[in-house]
C-alpha positions in Angstrom: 0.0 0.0 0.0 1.1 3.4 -0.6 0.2 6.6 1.5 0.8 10.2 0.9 0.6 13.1 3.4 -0.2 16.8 2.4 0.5 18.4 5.3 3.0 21.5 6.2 4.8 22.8 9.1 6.6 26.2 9.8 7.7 28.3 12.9 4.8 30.3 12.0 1.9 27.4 12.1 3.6 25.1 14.2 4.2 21.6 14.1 1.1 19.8 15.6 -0.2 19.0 12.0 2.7 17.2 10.8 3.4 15.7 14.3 0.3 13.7 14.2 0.1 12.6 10.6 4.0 11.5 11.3 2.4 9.2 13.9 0.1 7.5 11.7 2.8 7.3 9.0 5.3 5.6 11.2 3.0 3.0 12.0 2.2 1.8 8.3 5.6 1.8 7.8 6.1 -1.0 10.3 3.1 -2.6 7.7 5.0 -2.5 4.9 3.3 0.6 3.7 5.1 3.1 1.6 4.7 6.7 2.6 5.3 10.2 1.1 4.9 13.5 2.7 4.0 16.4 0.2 5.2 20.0 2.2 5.2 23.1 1.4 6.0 25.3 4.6 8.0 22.2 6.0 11.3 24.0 7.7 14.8 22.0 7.3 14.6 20.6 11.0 11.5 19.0 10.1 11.9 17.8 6.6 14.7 16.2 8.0 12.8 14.9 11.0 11.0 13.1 8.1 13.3 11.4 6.1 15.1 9.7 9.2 12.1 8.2 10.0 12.3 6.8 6.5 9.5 8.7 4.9 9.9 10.1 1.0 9.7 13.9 1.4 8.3 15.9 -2.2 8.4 19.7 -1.6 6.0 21.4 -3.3 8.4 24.9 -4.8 6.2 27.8 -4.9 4.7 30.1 -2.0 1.6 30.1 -3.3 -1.4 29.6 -0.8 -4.1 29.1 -3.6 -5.6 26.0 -3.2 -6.0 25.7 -6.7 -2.3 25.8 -7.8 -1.6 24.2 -3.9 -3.9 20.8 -5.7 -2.1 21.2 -9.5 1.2 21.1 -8.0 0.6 18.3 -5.5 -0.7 16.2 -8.0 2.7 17.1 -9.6 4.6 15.5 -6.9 2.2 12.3 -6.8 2.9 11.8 -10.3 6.4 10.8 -9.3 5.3 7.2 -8.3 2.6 5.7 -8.5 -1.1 7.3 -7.2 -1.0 6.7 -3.9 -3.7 4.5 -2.1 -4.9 6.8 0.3 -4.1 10.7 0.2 -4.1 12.0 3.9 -4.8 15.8 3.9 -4.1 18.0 7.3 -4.2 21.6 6.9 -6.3 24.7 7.6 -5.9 26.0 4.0 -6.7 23.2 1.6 -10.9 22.7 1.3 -13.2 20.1 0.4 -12.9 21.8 -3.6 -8.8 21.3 -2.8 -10.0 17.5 -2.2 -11.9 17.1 -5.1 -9.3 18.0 -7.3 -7.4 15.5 -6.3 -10.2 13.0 -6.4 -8.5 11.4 -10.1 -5.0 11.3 -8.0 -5.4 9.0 -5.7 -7.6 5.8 -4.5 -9.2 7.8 -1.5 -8.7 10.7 1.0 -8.5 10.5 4.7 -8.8 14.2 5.9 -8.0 15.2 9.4 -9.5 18.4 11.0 -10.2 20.0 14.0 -12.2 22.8 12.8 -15.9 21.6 11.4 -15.2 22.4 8.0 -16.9 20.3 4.9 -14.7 17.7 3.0 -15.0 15.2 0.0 -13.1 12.6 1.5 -14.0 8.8 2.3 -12.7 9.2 5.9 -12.8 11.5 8.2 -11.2 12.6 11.7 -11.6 14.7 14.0 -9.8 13.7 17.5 -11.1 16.5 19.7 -14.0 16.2 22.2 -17.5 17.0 20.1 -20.7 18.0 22.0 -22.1 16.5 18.9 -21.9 13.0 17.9 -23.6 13.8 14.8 -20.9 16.7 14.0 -19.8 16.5 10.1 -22.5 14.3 8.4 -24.0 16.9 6.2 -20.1 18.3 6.2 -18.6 15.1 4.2 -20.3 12.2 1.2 -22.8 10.0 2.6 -20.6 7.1 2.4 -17.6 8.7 4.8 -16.9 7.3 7.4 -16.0 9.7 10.8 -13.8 8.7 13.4 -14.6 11.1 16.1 -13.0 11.9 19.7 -9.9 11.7 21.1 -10.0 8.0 21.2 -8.9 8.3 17.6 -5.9 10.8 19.0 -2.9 10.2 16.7 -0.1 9.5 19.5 3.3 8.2 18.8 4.3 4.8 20.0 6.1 6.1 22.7 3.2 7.6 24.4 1.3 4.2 24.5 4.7 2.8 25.8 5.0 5.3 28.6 1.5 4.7 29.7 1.6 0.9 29.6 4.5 1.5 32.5 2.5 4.6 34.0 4.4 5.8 37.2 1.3 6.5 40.2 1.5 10.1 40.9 0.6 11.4 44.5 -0.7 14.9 43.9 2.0 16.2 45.0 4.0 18.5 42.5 7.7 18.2 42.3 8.5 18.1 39.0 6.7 21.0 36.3 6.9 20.4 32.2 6.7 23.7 30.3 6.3 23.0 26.5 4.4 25.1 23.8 5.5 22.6 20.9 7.9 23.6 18.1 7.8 27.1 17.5 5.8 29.3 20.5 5.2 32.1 18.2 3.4 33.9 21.0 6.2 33.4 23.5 4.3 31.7 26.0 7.3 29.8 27.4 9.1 33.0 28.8 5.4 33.9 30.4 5.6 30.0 31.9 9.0 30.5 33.0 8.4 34.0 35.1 5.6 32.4 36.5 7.0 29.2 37.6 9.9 31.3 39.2 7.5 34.0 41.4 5.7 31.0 43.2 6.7 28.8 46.1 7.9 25.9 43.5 10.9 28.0 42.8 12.2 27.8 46.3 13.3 24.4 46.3 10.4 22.5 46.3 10.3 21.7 42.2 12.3 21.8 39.5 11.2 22.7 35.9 11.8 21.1 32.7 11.6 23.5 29.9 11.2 22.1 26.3 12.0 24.9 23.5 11.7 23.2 20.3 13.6 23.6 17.4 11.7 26.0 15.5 11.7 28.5 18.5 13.6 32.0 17.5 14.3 32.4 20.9 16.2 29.1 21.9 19.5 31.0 22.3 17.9 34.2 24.5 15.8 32.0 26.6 18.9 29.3 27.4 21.0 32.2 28.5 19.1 33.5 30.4 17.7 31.0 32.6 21.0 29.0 32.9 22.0 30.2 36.1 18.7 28.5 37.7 19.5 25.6 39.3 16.0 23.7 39.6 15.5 25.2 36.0 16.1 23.1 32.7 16.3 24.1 29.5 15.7 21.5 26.7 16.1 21.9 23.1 14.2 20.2 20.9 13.4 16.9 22.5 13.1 12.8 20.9 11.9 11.8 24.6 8.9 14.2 25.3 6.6 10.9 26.2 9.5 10.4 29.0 9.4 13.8 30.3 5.8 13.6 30.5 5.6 10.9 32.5 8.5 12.2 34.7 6.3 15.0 35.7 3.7 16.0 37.8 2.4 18.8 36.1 2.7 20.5 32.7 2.2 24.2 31.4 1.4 24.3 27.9 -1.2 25.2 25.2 -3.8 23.2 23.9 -2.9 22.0 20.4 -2.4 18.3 19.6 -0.1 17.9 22.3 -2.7 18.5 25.2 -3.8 14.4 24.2 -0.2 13.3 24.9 -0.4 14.8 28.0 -4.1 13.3 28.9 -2.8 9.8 28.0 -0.1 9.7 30.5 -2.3 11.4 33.2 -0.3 14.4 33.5 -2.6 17.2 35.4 -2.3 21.0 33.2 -2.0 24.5 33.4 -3.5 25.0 29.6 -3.2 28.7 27.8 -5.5 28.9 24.3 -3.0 30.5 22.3 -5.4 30.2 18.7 -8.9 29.7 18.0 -8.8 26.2 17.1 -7.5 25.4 20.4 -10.9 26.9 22.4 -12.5 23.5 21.7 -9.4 21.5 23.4 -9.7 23.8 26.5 -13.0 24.2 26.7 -12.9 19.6 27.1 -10.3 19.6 29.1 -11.6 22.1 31.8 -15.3 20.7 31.5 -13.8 16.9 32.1 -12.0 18.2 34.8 -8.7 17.2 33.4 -7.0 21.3 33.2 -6.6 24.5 34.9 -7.4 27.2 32.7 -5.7 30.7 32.1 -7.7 33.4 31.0 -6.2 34.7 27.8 -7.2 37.9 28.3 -4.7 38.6 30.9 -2.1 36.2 30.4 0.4 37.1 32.7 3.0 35.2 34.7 1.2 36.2 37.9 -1.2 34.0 36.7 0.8 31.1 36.2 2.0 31.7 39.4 -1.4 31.9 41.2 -2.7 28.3 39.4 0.6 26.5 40.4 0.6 27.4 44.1 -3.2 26.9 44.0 -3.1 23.2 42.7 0.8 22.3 44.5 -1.3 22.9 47.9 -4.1 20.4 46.5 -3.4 17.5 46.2 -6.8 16.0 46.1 -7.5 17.6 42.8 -4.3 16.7 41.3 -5.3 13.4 41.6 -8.0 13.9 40.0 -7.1 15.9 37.4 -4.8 12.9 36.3 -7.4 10.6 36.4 -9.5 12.5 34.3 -6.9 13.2 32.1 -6.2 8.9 31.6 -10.1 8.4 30.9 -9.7 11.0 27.7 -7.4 9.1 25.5 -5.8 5.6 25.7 -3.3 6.4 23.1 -4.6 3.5 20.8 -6.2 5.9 18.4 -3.5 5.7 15.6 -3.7 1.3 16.0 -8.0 1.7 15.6 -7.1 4.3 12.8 -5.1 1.8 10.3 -8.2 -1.0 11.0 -9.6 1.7 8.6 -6.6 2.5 6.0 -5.6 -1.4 5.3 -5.1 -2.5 1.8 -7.4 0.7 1.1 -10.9 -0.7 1.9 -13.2 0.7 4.7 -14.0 -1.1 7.4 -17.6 -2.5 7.9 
């Protein structure tokens, strides 16, 4: 079988998108599958990310964000080999006409989204939390079939590793994770940071992991400046993120894709909605009980301070914060997803 991925990644959009579909595409390659990834914003780092996992990379030349030209030269690329099985489109900027374009290019299209747009696609997944189980049916073909919730999440296999050896936490908070994936264009981290070193934490009582990934533009100012803290560490761009995870006792971060790694290793947050497509993520995570929520309106490190001396002094809702957080995903999603991509037919 043969898979292709159009899906990009920049410091400007992040790299949740690409992140996720690399999950899915490192599993059928343990199948046997063949995989391509078609990018057009793709950075170096993660291009090359990409080809040591042993996927083809075809990247697409112009900066054109047309859809139009976006579907011509895509079906450039796929052209190279032969039409790919399944087509598996992520991204914000390609539409259900985008799809249809590519309808004679391919055997059939798996579109992820997180958003409630319409698609012409045979598959369809959305991994957040819906209030509607009925969400996209007048959205997608009659015959498509929609994988909904986050027990379709698409976690690497190190996340369902890490949970299967899932440490029991006590509420108590010694060890913080502050991550705001590859890029933190808003520049949450330094925000995290301040506020993790105002509160009682800083005084001994936890250290901080800090993960700055490799798209950040701030990597060099934020290491040098925080290097002199001694319960502080500053990560670059990190291969072992399921570890740290599970190391800690609570995380600081926003509410992309990664907010489901976090849930299936039980890991208690301090959430900020840094984009609009995150609101949904936060708004499941608080209502489930699984997150503590900082207003965005203020966003200030005096409110990360507040929220980590408020839940370091209770542990009863630490607890069950992580408890929550396990019941939200298993990290099985990308195993139930590929019941649905083999040999390109649809489950019944």
């Amino acid at each position: 079988m043969r898979v292709a991925f159009r899906v990009d990644a920049s410091s400007a959009i992040g790299s949740g998108h690409l992140m996720r579909c690399l999950a899915l595409a490192d599993l059928l390659r343990e199948h046997g599958t063949e995989t391509l990834f078609v990018t057009r914003a793709a950075e170096q780092p993660w291009r090359a990310l990409l080809r040591q996992h042993g996927h083809g990379v075809s990247a697409l030349s112009s900066d054109s964000d047309d859809p139009a030209q976006d579907a011509k030269e895509t079906r450039a690329a796929l052209m190279d080999g032969n039409w790919p099985d399944w087509l598996v489109v992520d991204h914000y900027g390609l539409d259900s006409q985008w799809e249809a374009a590519l309808r004679t290019s391919c055997g059939r299209i798996f579109a992820i989204d997180d958003i409630g747009r319409p698609h012409d696609c045979d598959l369809l997944l959305d991994q957040n939390v819906l209030d509607n189980p009925e969400s996209y049916r007048d959205q997608v073909p009659a015959n498509c079939r929609r994988l909904l919730g986050p027990g379709y999440a698409l976690l690497r296999r190190e996340f369902r590793e890490e949970r299967a050896r899932l440490r029991h936490r006590n509420g108590r908070v010694h060890r913080v994770l502050i991550s705001f994936g590859g890029s933190d264009p808003t520049g949450e981290t330094e925000i995290a940071i301040e506020g993790f070193l105002a509160s009682d934490l800083a005084n001994g009582k936890a250290s901080v992991d800090v993960v700055l990934g490799s798209a950040n533009p701030r990597q060099k100012e934020l290491r040098l400046r925080y290097e002199g803290h001694s319960h502080l560490h500053v990560l670059g761009q990190s291969d072992n993120m399921a570890e740290l995870m599970a190391s800690a006792d609570l995380a600081i971060g926003a509410c992309g894709s990664t907010a489901w790694e976090r849930c299936c290793l039980g890991l208690p947050s301090i959430v900020i909605n840094i984009a609009d497509n995150q609101a949904s993520i936060a708004k499941a995570l608080i209502l489930a009980g699984a997150a503590q929520s900082i207003d965005t309106s203020k966003r200030k490190s005096s409110e990360i301070t507040d929220a980590l001396e408020l839940l370091a002094d209770n542990p009863v809702r630490m607890n069950a914060m992580s408890k929550a957080a396990l019941g939200l995903t298993d990290g099985q999603g990308v195993i139930r997803i590929i019941e649905h991509l083999s040999l390109g037919k649809l489950c019944p």
